[in-house]
C-alpha atoms as one frame of an Amber mdcrd trajectory, in Angstrom:
protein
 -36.598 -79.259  42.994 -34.988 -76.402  41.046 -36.575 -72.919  41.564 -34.685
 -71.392  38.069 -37.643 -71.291  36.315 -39.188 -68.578  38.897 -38.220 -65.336
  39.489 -38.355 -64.287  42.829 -39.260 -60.570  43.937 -36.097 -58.767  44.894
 -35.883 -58.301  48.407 -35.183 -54.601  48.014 -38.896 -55.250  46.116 -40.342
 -56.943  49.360 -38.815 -54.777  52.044 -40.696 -51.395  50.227 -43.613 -53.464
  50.139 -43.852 -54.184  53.926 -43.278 -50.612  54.486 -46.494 -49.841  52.110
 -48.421 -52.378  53.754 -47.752 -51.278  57.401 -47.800 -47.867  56.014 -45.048
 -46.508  56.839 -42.170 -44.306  55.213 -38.805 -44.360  54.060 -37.981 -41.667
  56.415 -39.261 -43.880  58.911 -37.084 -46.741  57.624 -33.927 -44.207  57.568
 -34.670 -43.315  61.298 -34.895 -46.801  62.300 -31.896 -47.931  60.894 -29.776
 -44.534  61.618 -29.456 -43.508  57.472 -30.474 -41.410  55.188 -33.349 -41.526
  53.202 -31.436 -41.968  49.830 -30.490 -45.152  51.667 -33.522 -47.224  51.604
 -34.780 -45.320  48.187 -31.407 -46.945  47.598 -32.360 -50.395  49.461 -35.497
 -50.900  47.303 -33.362 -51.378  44.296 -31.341 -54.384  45.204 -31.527 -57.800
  44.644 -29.294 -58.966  47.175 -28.262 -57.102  50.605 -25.828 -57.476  53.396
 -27.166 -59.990  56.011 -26.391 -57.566  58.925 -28.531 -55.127  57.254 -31.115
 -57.525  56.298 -31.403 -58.342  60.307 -31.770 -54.617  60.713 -34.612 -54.023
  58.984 -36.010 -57.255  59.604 -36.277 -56.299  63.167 -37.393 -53.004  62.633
 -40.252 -53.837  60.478 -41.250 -57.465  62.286 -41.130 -59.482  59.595 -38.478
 -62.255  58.960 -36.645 -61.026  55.133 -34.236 -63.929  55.774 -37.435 -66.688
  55.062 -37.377 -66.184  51.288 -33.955 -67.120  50.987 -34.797 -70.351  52.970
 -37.500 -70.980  50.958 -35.531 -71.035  48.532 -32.746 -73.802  49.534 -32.789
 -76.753  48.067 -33.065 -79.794  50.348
């Protein structure tokens, strides 16, 4: 099964979203992660991130960022 023909939220797109849903702030993000703010602001505008970083924030929010991707794989 291809998945071309579907485009897929960015994950800059779904890590701001967690953060709105558990309602919490970039700041908070920045702290978390040891950055600046103009970071994440920077963060929510990719489409693809450093695995390293992705394990950062996954952690730091709870939520697994690296399941898209698999979902993704063809088998």
């Amino acid at each position: 099964m291809t998945h071309s023909s579907f485009t897929y939220p960015s994950i800059g797109t779904l890590i701001r979203e967690e953060l709105r849903v558990q309602r919490k702030t970039a700041v908070w993000l920045a702290d978390e992660l040891g950055c600046n703010r103009s970071n994440i602001y920077k963060i929510f505008n990719r489409r693809s991130i450093d695995s390293e970083l992705l394990l950062r924030i996954s952690n730091a929010l709870g939520r697994n960022f690296f399941q898209p991707y698999l979902d993704r794989l063809d088998n």
